[in-house]
KEDOTI-864016 format. One record per atom (N, C-alpha, C): x, y negated, z. Coordinates in steps of 0.02 Angstrom, whole numbers, padded with zeros to 5 digits, always signed. Layout:
! residues N
XYZ/...
This chain:
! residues 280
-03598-01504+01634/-03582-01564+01672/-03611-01560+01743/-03672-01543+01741/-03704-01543+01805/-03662-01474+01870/-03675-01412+01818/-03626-01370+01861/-03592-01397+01900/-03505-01435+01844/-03431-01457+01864/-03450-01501+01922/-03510-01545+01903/-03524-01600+01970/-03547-01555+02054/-03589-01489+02030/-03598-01471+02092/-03546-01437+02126/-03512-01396+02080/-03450-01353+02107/-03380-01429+02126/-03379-01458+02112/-03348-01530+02152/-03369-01549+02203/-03445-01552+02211/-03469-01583+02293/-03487-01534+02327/-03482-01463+02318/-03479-01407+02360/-03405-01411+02404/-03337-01378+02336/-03265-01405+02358/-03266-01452+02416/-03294-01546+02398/-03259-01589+02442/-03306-01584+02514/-03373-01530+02517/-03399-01527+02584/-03368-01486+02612/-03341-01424+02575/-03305-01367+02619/-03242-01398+02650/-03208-01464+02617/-03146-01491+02628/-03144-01490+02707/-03096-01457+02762/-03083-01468+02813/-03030-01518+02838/-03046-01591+02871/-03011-01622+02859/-02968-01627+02957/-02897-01622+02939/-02858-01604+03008/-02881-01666+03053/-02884-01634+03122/-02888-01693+03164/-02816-01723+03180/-02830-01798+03212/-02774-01826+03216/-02742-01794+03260/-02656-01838+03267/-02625-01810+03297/-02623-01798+03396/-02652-01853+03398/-02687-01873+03468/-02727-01834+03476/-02784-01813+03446/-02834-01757+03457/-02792-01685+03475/-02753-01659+03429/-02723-01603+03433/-02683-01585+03474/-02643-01647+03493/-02592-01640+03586/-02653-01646+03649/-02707-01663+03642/-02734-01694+03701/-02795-01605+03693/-02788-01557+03648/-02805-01500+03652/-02769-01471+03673/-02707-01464+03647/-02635-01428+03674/-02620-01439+03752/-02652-01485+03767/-02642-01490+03833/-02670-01482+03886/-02741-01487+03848/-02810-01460+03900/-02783-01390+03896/-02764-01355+03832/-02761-01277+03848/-02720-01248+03882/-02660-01276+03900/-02624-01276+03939/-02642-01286+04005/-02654-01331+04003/-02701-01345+04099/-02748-01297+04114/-02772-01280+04060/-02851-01228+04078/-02805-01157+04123/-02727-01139+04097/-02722-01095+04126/-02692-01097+04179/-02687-01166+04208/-02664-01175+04269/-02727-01155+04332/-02793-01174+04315/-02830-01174+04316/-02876-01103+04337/-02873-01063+04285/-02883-00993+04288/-02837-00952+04330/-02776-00966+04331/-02729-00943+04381/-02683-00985+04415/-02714-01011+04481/-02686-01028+04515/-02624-01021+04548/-02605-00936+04545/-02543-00932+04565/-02487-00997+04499/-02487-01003+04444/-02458-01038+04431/-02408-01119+04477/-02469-01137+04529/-02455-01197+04538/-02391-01171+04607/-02390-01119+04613/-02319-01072+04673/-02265-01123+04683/-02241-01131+04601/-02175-01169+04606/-02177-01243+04609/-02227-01267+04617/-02229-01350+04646/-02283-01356+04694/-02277-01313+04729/-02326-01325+04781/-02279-01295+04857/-02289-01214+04844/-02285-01173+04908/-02202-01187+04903/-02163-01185+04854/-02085-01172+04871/-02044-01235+04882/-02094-01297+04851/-02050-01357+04877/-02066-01375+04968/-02136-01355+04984/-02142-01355+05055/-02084-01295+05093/-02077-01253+05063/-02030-01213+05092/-01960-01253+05110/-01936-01281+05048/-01868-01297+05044/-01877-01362+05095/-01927-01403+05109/-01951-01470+05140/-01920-01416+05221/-01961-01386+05222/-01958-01362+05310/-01890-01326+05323/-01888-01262+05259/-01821-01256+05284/-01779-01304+05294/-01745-01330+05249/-01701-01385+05274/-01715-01430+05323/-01758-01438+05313/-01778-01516+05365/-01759-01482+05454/-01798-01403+05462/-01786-01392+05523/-01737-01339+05538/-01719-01323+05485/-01675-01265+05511/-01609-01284+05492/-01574-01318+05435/-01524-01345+05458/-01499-01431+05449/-01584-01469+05447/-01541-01534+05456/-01506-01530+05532/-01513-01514+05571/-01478-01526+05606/-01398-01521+05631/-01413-01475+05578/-01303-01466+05580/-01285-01500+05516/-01327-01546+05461/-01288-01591+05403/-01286-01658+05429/-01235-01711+05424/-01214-01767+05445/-01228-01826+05370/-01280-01848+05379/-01302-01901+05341/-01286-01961+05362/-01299-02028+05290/-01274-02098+05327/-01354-02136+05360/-01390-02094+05358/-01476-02093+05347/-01489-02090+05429/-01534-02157+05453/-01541-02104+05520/-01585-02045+05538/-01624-02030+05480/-01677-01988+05474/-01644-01927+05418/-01622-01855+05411/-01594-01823+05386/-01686-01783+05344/-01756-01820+05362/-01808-01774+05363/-01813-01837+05275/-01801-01910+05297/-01794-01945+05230/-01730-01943+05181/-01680-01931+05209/-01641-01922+05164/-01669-01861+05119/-01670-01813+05133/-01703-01759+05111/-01736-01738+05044/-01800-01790+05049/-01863-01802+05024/-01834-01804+04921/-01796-01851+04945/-01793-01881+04855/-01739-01825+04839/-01694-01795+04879/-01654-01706+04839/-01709-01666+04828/-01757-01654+04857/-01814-01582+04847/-01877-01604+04786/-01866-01681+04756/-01914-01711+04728/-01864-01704+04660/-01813-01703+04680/-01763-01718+04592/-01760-01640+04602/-01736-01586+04633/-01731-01529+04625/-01797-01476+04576/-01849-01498+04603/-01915-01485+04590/-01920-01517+04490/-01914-01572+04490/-01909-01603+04431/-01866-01579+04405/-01797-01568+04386/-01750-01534+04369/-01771-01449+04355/-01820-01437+04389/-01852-01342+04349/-01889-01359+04323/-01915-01410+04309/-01973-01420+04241/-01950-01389+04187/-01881-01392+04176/-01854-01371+04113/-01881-01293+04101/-01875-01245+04175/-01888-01170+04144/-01943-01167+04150/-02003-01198+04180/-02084-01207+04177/-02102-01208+04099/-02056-01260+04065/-02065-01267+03975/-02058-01200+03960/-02001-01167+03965/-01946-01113+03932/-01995-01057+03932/-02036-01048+04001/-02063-00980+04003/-02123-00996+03971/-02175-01064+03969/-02241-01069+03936/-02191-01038+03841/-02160-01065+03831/-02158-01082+03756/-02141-01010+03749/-02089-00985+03786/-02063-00891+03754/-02119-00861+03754/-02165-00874+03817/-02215-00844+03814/-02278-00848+03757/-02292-00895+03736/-02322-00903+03692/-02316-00879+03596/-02219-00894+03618/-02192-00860+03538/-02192-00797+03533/-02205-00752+03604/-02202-00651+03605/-02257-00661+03575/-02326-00677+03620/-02391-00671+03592/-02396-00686+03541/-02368-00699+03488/-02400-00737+03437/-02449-00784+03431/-02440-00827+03482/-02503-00874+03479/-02472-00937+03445/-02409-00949+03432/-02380-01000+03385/-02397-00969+03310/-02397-00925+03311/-02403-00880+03246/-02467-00929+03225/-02524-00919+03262/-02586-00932+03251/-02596-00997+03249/-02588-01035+03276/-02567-01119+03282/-02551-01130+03209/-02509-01102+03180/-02473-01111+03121/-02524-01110+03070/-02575-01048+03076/-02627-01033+03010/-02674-01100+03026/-02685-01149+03084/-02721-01194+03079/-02694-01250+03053/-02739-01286+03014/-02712-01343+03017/-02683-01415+03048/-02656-01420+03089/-02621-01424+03150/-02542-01460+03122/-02512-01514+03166/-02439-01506+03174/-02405-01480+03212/-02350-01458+03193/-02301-01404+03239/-02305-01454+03297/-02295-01536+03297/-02263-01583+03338/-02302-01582+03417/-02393-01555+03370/-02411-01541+03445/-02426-01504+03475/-02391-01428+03469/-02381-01394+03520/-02335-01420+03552/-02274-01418+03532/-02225-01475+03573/-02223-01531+03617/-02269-01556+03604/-02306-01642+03625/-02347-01589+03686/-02389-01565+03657/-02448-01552+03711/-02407-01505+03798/-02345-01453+03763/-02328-01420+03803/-02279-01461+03851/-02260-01512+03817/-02216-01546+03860/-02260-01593+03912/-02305-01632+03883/-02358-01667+03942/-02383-01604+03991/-02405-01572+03956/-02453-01537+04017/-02385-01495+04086/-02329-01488+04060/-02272-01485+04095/-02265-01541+04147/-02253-01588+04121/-02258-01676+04165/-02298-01673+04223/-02362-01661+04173/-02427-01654+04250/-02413-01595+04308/-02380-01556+04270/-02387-01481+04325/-02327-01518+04371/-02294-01534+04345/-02229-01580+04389/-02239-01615+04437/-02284-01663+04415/-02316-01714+04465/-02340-01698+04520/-02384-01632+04500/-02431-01623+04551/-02385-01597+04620/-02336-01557+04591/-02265-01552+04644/-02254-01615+04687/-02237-01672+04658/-02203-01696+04670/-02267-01758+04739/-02328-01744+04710/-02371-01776+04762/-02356-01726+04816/-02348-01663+04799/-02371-01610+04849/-02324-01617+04918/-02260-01646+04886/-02195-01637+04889/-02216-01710+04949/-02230-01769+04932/-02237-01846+04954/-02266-01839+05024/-02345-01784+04993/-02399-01787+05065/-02357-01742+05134/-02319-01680+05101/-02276-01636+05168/-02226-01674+05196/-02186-01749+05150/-02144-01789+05167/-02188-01828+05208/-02254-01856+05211/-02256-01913+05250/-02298-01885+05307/-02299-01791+05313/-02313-01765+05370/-02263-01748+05439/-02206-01747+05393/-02141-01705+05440/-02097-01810+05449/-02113-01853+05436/-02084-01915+05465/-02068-01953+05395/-02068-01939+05328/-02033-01953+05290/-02067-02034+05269/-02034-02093+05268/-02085-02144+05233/-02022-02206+05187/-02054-02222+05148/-02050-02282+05082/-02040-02329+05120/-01974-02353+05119/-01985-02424+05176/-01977-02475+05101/-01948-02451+05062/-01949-02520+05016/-02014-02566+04986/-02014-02617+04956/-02065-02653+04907/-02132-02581+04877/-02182-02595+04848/-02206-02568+04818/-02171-02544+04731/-02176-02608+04714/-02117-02622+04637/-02048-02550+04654/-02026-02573+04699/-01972-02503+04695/-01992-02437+04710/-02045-02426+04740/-02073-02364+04745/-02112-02337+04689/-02143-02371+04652/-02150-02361+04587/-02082-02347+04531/-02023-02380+04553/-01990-02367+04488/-01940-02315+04500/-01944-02296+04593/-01915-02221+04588/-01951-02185+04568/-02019-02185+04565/-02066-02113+04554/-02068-02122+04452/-02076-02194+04430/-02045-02171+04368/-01990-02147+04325/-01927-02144+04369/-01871-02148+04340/-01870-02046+04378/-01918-02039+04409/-01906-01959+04425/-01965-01923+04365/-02011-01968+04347/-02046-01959+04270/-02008-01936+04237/-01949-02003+04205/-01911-01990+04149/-01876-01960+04141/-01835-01940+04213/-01785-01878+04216/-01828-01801+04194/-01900-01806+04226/-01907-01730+04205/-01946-01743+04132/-01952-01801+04110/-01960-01778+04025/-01902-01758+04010/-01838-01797+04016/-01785-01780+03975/-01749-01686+04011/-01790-01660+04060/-01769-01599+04060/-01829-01557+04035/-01896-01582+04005/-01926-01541+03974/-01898-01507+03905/-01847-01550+03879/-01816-01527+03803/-01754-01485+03801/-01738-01493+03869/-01693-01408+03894/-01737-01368+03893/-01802-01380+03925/-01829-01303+03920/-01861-01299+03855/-01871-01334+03817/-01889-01321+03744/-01829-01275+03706/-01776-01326+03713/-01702-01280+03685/-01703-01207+03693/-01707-01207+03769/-01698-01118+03784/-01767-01087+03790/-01818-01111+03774/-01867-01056+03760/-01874-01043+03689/-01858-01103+03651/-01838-01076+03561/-01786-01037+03562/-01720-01044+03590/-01686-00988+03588/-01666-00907+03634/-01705-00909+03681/-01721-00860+03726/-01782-00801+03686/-01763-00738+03689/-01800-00703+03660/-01846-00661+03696/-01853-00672+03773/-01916-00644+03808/-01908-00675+03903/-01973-00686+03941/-01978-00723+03984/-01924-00690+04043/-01913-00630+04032/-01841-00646+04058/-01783-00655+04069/-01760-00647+04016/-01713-00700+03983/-01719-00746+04008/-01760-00774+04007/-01770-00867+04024/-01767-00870+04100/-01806-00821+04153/-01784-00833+04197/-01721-00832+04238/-01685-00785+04198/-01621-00751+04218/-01559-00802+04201/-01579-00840+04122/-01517-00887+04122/-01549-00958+04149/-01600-00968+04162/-01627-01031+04201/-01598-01047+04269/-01612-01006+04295/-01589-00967+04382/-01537-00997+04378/-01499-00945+04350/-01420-00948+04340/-01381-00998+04344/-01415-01043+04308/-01385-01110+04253/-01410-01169+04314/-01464-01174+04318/-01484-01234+04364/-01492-01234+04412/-01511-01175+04464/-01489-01170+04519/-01423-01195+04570/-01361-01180+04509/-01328-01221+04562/-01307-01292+04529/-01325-01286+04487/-01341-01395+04450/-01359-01432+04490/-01426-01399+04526/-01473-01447+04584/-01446-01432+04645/-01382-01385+04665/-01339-01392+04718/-01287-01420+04721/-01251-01426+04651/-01188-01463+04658/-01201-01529+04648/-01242-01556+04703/-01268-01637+04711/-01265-01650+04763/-01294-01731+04776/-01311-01749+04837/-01368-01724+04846/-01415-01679+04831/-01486-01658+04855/-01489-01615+04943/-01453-01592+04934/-01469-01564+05008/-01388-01581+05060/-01355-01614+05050/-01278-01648+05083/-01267-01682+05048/-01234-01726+05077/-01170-01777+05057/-01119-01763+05014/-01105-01791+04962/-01043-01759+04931/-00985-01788+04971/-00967-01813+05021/-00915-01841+05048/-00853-01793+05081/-00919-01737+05119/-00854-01687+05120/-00860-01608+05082/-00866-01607+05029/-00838-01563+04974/-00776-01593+04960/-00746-01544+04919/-00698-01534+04911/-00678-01600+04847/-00612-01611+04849/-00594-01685+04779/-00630-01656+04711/-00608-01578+04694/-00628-01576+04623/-00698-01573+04619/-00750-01541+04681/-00818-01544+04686/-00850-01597+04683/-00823-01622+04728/-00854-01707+04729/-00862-01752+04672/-00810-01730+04638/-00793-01782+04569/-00846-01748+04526/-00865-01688+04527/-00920-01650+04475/-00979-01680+04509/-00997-01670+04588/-01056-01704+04589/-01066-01739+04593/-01035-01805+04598/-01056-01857+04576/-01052-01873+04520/-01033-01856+04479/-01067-01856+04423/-01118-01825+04371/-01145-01772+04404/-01193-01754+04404/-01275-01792+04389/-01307-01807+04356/-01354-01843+04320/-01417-01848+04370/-01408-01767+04402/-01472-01759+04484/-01442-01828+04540/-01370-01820+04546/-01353-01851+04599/-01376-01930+04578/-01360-01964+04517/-01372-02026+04510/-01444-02026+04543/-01490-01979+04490/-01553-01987+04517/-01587-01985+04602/-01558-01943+04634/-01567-01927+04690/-01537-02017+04729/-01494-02007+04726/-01471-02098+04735/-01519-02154+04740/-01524-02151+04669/-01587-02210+04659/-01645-02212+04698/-01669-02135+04700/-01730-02131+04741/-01721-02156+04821/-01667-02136+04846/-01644-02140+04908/-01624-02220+04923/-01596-02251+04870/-01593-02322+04889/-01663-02383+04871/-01707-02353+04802/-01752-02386+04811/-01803-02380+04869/-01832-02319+04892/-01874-02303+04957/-01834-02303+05003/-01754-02333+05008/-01742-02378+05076/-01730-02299+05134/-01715-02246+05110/-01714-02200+05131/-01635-02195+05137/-01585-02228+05131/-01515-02214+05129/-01490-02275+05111/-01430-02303+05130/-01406-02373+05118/-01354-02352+05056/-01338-02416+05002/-01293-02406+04957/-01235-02356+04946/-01214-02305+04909/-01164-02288+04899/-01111-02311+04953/-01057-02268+04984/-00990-02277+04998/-00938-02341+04923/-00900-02366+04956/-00834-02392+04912/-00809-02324+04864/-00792-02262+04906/-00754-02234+04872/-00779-02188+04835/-00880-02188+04840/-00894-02144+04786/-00891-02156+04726/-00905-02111+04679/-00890-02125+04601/-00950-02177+04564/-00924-02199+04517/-00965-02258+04474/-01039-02263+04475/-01062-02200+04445/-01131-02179+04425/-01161-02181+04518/-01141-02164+04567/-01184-02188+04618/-01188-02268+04637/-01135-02294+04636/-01159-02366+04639/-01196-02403+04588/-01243-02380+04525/-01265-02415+04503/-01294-02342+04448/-01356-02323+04517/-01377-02267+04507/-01463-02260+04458/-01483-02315+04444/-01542-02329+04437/-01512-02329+04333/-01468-02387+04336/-01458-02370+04275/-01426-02329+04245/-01390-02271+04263/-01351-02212+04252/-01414-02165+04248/-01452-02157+04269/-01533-02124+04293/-01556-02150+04227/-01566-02200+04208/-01589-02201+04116/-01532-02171+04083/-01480-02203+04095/-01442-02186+04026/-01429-02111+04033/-01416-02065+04077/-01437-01981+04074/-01490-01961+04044/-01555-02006+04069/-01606-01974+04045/-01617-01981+03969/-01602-02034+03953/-01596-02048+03873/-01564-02029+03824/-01494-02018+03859/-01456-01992+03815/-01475-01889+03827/-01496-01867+03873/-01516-01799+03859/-01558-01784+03812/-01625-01857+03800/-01689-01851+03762/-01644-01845+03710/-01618-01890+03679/-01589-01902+03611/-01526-01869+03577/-01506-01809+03626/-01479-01771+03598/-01497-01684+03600/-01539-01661+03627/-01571-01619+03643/-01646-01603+03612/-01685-01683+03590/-01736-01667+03554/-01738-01657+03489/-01677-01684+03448/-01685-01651+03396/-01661-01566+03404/-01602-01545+03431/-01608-01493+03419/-01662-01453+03439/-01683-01474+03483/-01738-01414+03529/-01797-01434+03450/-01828-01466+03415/-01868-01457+03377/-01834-01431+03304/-01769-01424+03301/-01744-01376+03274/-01747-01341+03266/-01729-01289+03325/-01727-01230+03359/-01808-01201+03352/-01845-01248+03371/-01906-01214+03392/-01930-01214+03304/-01925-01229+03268/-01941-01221+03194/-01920-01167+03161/-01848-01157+03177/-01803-01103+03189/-01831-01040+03182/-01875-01054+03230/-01900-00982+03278/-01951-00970+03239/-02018-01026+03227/-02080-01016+03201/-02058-00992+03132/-02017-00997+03106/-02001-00969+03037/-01974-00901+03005/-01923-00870+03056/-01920-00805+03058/-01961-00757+03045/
């Protein structure tokens, strides 16, 4: 009797009991940051290349694009801020491929741990790396002339509604880094694929003079709503034309319902996919 009792309270001390789920994303995410951290070159693509695209355009050819803006340096601002947000998706694609070569999901797995927060953790700490773009992106805008003439309230709910857009493109890059089988792959169909997504918009011109069948694609385009909204809440561009398409005149709520409807059809598969993968 005495034995069975000690070999029982040996068992329930050795018992390792999982931390919550909050604990385990808010690790996933420090570890993630730590390697932003250790290698700085990481922060390249929201730092050095959105100042690039800021100057190039702004000085080398706003001056030959015809905006309804009298400032072509603010019109600007909210295309290079949705463009920037819009590659969050391959920022996901290459952390996660990268992580599934190494086998470091492998290892995640032998802990006791949910799959949900590597997922959880890789997608926040994505958000933040975003952000920090997107300040980076604000301070070179309000160096070269760029400024917020609207309310405070609306300047807040463009910078959240450019939040929600790049959550709902963090689960593209979940998709294609579960199904991408090495980091370049991912860069090669990322490039490919979204590069000209974030051109066939209003981000850097007017869709007014493209072509009928162009125009009709970009404006409807999910960047362009977004780019819109930003541009009409910070007072950076006056309402939509009569004859543009739907989703720009009533660009703020087209800007959720994209972003929502990408979350909710994309997150299940992408945690599909990525289960998919860990199981092979």
């Amino acid at each position: 009797m005495t034995t069975t009792t000690l070999d029982t309270a040996t068992t329930e001390s050795l018992t390792i009991t999982p931390p919550s789920l909050r604990r385990q994303v808010r690790t996933m995410v420090w570890r993630n940051l730590k390697h932003i951290r250790r290698m700085p070159e990481m922060l390249a693509d929201v730092t050095i290349q959105p100042i690039m695209f800021v100057v190039l355009f702004a000085y080398v050819f706003g001056g030959s694009i015809s905006t309804d803006s009298t400032s072509y340096r603010e019109w600007l601002l909210p295309g290079i801020m949705a463009q920037t947000m819009t590659f969050s998706c391959a920022i996901v694609a290459l952390g996660l491929t990268a992580d599934l070569n190494k086998g470091i999901v492998d290892r995640f797995r032998s802990l006791p741990i949910s799959r949900a927060s590597v997922l959880i953790g890789r997608s926040v700490s994505s958000l933040i790396h975003s952000s920090i773009g997107v300040v980076v992106m604000a301070v070179t805008g309000l160096v070269i002339g760029w400024r917020i003439r609207g309310g405070v309230g609306e300047a807040l709910l463009a910078f959240g509604l450019l939040l929600l857009f790049g959550f709902a493109m963090i689960w593209v890059g979940i998709v294609s880094g579960s199904l991408l089988k090495s980091p370049e792959a991912v860069q090669g169909v990322m490039f490919t694929v979204i590069f000209p997504v974030t051109f066939l918009a209003n981000t850097f011109a007017p869709t007014e003079h493209m072509l009928p069948a162009l125009r009709v694609i970009a404006e409807w385009n999910p960047i362009s709503s977004l780019v819109q909204a930003m541009r009409t809440l910070w007072g950076n561009s006056p309402p939509a034309g009569p004859e543009a398409a739907w989703p720009l005149h009533h660009p703020v709520l087209m800007t959720v319902v994209w972003s929502v409807g990408i979350t909710v059809v994309l997150a299940p598969l992408a945690v599909r996919a990525f289960n998919r993968r860990t199981t092979d």
